[in-house]
C-alpha positions as CSV (number, residue, x, y, z in Angstrom):
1,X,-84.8,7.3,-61.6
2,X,-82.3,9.1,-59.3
3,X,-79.0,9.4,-60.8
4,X,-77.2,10.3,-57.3
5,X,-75.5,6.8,-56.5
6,X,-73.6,6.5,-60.7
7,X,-72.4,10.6,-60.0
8,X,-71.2,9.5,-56.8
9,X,-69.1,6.7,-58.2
10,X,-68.4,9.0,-61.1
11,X,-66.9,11.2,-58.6
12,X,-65.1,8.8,-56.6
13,X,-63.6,7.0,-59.4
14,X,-62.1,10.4,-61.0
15,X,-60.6,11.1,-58.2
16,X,-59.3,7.8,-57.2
17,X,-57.8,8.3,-60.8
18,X,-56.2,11.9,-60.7
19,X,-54.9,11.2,-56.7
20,X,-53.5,8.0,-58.5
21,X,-49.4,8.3,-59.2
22,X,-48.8,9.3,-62.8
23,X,-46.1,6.3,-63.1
24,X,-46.0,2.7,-61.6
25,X,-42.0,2.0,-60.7
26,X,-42.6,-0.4,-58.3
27,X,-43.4,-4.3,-58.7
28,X,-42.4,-6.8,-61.5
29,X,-41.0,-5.2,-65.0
30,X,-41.5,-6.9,-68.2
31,X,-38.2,-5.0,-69.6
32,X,-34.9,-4.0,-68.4
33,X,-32.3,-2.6,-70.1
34,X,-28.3,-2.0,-68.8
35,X,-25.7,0.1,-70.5
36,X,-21.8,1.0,-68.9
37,X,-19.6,3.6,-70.4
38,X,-16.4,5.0,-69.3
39,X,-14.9,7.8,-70.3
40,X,-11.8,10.1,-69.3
41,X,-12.7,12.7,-67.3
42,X,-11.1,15.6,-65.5
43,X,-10.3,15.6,-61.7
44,X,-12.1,18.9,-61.5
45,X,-14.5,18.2,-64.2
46,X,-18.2,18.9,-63.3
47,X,-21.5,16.7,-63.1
48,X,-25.2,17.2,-63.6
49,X,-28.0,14.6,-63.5
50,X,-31.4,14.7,-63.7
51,X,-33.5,11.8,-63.8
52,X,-37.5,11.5,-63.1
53,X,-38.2,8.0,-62.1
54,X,-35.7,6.1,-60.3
55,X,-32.8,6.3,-58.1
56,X,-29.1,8.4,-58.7
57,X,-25.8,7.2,-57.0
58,X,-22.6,9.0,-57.0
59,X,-19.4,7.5,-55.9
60,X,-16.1,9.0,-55.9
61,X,-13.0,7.1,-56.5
62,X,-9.0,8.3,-57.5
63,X,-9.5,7.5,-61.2
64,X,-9.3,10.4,-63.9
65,X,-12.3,8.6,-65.1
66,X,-16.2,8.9,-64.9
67,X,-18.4,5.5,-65.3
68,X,-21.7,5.4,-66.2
69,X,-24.1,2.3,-65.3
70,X,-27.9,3.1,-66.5
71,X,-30.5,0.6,-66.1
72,X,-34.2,1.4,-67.6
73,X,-37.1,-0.3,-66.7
74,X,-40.8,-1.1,-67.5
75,X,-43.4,-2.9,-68.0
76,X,-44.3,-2.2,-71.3
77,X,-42.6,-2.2,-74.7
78,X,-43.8,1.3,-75.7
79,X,-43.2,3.3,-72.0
80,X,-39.2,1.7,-72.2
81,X,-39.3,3.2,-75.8
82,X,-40.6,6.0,-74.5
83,X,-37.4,6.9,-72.0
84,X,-35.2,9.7,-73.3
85,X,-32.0,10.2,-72.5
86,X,-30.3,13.4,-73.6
87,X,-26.5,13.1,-72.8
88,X,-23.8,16.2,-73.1
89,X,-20.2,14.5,-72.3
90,X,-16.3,16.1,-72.6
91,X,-13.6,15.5,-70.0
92,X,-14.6,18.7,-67.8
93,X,-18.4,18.4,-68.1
94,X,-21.1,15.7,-67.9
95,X,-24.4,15.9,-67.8
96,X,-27.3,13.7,-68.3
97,X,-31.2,15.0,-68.3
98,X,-34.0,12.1,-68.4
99,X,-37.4,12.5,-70.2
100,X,-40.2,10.0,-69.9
101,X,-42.6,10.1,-72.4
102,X,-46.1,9.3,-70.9
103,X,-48.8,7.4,-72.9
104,X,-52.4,7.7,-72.7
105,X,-54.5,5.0,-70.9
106,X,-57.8,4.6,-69.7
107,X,-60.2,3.0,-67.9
108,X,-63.9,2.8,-68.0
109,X,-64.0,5.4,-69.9
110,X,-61.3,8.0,-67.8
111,X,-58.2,8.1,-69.3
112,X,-54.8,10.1,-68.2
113,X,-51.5,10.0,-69.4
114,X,-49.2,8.0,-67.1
115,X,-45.5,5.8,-68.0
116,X,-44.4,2.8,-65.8
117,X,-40.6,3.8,-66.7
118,X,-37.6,4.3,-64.8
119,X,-34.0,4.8,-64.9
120,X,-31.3,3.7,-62.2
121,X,-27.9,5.9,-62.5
122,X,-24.8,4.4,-60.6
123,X,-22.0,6.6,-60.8
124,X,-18.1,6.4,-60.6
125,X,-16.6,9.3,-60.5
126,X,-13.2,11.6,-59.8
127,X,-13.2,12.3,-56.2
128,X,-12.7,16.0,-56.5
129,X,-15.1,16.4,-59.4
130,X,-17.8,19.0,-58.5
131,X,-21.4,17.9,-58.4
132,X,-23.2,20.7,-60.1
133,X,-26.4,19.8,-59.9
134,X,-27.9,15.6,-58.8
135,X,-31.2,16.0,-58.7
136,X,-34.3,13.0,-59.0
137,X,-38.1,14.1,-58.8
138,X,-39.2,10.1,-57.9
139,X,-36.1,8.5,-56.4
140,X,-33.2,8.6,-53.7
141,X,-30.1,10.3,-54.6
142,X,-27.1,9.0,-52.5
143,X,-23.6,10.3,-52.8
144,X,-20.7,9.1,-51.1
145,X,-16.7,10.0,-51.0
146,X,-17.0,13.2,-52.6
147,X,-14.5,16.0,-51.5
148,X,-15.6,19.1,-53.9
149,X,-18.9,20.8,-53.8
150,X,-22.1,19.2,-53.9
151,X,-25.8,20.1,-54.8
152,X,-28.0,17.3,-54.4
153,X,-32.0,17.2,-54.8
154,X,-34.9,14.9,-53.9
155,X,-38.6,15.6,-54.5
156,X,-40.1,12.7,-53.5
157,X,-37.2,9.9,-51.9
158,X,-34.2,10.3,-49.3
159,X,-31.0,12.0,-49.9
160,X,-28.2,10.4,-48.2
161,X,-24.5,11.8,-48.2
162,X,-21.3,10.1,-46.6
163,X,-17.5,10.8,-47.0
164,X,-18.0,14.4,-47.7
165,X,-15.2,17.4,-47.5
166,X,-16.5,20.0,-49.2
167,X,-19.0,22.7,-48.9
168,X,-22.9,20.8,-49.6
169,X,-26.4,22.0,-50.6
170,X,-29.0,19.2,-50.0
171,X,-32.9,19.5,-50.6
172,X,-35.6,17.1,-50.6
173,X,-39.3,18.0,-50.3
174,X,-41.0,14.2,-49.0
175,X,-37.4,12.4,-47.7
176,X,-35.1,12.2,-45.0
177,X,-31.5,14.0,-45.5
178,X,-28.2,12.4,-43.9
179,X,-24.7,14.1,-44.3
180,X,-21.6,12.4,-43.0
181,X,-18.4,15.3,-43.2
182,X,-14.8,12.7,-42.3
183,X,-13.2,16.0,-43.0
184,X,-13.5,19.4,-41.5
185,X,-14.4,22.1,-44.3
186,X,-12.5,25.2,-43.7
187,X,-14.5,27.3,-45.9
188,X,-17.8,27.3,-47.4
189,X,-21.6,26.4,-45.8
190,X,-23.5,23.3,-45.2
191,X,-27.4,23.9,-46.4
192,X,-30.0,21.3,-45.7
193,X,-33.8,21.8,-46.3
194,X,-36.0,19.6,-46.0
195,X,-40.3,20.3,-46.0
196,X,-41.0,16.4,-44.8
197,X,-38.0,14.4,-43.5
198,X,-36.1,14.4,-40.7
199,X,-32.7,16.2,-40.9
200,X,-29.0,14.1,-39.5
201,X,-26.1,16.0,-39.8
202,X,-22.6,14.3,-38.7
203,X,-19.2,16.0,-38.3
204,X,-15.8,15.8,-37.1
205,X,-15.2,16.7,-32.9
206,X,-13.0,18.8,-34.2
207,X,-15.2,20.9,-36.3
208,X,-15.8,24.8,-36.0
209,X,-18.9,26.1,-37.1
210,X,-21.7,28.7,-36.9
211,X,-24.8,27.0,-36.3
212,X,-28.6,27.9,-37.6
213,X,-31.0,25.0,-37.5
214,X,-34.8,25.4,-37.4
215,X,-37.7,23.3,-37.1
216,X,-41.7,23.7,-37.1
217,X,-42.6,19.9,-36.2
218,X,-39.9,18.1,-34.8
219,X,-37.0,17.8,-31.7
220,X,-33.0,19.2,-32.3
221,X,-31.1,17.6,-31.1
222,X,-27.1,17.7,-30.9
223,X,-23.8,16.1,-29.4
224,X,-21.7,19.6,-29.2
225,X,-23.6,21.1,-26.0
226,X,-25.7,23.6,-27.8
227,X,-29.5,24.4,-26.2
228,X,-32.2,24.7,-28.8
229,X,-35.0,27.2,-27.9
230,X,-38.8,26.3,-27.8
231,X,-41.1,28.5,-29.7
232,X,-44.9,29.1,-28.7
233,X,-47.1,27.5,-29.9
234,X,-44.9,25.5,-32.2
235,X,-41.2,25.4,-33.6
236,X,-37.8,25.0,-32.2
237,X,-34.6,26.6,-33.2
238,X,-31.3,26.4,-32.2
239,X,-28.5,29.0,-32.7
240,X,-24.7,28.9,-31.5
241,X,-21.3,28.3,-32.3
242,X,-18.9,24.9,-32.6
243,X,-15.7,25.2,-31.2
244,X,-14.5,28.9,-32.1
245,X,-17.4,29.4,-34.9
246,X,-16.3,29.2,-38.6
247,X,-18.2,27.6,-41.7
248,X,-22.2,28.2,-42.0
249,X,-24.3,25.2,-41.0
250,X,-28.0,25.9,-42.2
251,X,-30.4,23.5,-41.4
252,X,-34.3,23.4,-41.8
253,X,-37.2,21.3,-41.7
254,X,-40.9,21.7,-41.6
255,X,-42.4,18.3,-40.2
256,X,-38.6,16.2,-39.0
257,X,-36.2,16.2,-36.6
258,X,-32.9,17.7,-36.5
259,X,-29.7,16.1,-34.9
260,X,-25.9,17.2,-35.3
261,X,-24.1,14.4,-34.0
262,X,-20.1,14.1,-33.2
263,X,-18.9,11.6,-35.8
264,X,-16.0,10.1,-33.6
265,X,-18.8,9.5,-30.3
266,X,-19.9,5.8,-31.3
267,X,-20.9,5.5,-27.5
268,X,-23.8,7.4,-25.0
269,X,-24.0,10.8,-26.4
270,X,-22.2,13.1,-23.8
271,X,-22.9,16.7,-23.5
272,X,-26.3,16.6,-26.0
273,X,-28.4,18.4,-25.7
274,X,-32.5,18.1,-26.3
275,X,-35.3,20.0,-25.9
276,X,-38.6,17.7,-26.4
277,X,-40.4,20.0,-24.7
């Protein structure tokens, strides 16, 4: 008798099984655990977060003090047992690195290691405090009132920034990016790379700046008068200066849009300029 049609499901159930995310965040959780700290912390002190399941926000405020809120969740006793947390604290440095302990499981026979785990980070701290490194491989990472420097990283979730005066390096690989400057920044760059996500940028009409933005799959688009240039057979770029030139705006995506929009226009976008080819 043939064994064709069993190696075929064979087949198709392994793969089903390796193409199959390594954790399951989403849904119901059986258990959830919250702790808050707050310590003292330096105006200038530095930050560094890396989590691996679940979402990281950072908010400044005018307090000399950095609050931590941590929620982990899952759906099973031993995956939340199985959520590391390795924490370095003193008032100039922070850092928190995440480690999720996967357990094997199978099925029919298959089996895989895989953790239904996650930790949520919410994030108080001193305005002026410099984010070193925020960085989540399954998760958003959103940041808002910061004034010092900023490195933020997404793998697989959206980075969003707002409230920002200081020079900025944001990454994702599967995610939108959005970064709102209130401020101009007088020295410095802005760096956003993105391979799948559509790239927003917002700044002040008053901002000077040397512009390099590049896209493979995608529209730019702008509200400071600046022509992008169509590539054959694909891409667009778009080079050109913001008022008299100054900081380095570098943005790039592979499959997204760019656009660099005038923070103060709330109303039809004057002087932008698109090329949709």
């Amino acid at each position: 008798m043939s064994t064709a049609p069993f190696s075929l499901f064979y087949v198709a159930l392994t793969t089903m099984l390796a193409l199959a995310p390594l954790t399951d965040v989403e849904g119901a959780t059986k258990i959830t655990t919250t702790s808050e700290t707050t310590r003292p912390f330096s105006l200038e002190g530095s930050i560094r977060i890396e989590n691996v399941n679940g979402s990281i926000t950072v908010t400044g405020w005018d307090k000399p003090q950095l609050k931590v809120e941590m929620t982990k969740k899952a759906k099973f006793q031993e995956d939340h047992d199985g959520i590391v947390i390795q924490e370095k604290a003193s008032e100039e440095y922070f850092s928190i690195k995440t480690q999720i302990k996967s357990k094997r499981r199978g099925f029919l026979g298959l089996t895989r290691k895989s953790s239904t785990g996650s930790v949520t980070y919410r994030i108080w701290a001193p305005k002026t405090a410099r984010l070193e490194e925020i960085k989540s491989t399954n998760g958003s990472v959103t940041i808002a009132q910061m004034e010092a420097e900023v490195n933020a990283q997404s793998v697989n979730g959206p980075a969003d920034a707002s409230g920002l005066a200081g020079p900025a390096r944001i990454s994702t690989v599967n995610g939108s990016i959005s970064a709102q400057y209130e401020r101009t920044l007088d020295t410095g760059s802005i760096d956003l790379e993105s391979v799948n996500g559509r790239i927003q940028l917002s700044l002040p009409e008053e901002t000077n700046a040397t512009v390099r933005a590049k896209t493979t799959n995608g529209n730019i688009e702008n509200d400071f008068g600046l022509r992008a240039k169509k590539h054959f057979p694909i891409g667009r770029d778009l080079n050109g200066d913001i008022g008299g030139g100054g900081i380095k705006l570098r943005l790039k995506t592979v499959n997204g849009s760019i656009d660099i929009k005038r923070l103060e226009n709330s109303e039809a976008r004057v002087g932008s300029t698109s090329l949709k080819g």
